[in-house]
C-alpha positions in Angstrom: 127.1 -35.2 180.6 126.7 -32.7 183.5 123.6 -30.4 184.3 123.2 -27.0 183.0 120.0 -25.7 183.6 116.8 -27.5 185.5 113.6 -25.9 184.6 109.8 -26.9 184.6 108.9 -24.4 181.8 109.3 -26.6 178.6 109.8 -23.1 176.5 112.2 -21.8 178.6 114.2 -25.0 177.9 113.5 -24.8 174.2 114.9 -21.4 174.0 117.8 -22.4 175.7 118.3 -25.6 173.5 118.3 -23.2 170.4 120.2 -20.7 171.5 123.1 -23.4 172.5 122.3 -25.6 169.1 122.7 -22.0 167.3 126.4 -22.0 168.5 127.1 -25.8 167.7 126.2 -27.1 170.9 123.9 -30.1 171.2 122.1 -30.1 174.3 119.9 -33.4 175.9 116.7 -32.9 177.8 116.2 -35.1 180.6 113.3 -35.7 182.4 111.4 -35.4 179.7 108.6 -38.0 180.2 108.3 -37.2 184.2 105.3 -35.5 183.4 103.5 -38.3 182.5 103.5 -39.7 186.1 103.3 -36.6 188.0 99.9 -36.2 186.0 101.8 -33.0 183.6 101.6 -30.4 186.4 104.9 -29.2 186.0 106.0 -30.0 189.4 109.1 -32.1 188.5 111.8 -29.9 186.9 113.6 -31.2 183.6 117.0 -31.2 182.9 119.1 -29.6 180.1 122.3 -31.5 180.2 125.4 -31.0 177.8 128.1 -33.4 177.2 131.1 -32.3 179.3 133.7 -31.1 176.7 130.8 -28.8 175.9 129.5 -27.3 179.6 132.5 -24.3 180.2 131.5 -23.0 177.1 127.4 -23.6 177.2 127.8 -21.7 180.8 129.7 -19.0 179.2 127.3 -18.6 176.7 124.1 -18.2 178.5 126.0 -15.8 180.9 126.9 -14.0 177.9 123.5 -13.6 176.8 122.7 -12.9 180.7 120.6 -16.0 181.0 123.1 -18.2 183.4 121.9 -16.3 186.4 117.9 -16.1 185.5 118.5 -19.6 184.8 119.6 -20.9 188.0 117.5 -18.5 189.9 114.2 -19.9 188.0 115.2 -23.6 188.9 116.1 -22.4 192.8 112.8 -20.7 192.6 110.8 -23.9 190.7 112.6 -25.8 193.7 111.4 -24.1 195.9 107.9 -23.8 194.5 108.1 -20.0 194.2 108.4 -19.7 190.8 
């Protein structure tokens, strides 16, 4: 399973989820329950992982859809607490 997107916008990561689910790829958020003990104020990012077989093409199809790059920009900036 590797790491294709970290964000702390849960609707973000929904999108994302059905866009790859849409093409037949399942996706696995991690992190989920985080928010729980950081008291839900979105300051621990979660994870969308893919199995590995899966990630080339996941990563080529959020590119496609010009989402790779606004992707890892939003987690750099969420990171960074910039967002």
């Amino acid at each position: 399973m590797r790491t294709l997107v970290r964000s702390t916008d849960p609707v973000r990561l929904s999108f994302l989820q059905a866009l790859l689910a849409a093409e037949g790829i399942e996706t696995f958020v991690l992190d989920t329950h985080m928010s729980t003990l950081e008291g839900s104020i979105s300051a621990l990012p979660r994870r969308l992982a893919v199995a590995c077989d899966d990630y080339e093409r996941a990563r080529r199809l959020l590119a496609e859809a010009g989402l790779f790059r606004w992707a890892a920009w939003r987690a750099v900036a969420a990171l960074r607490g910039s967002t």
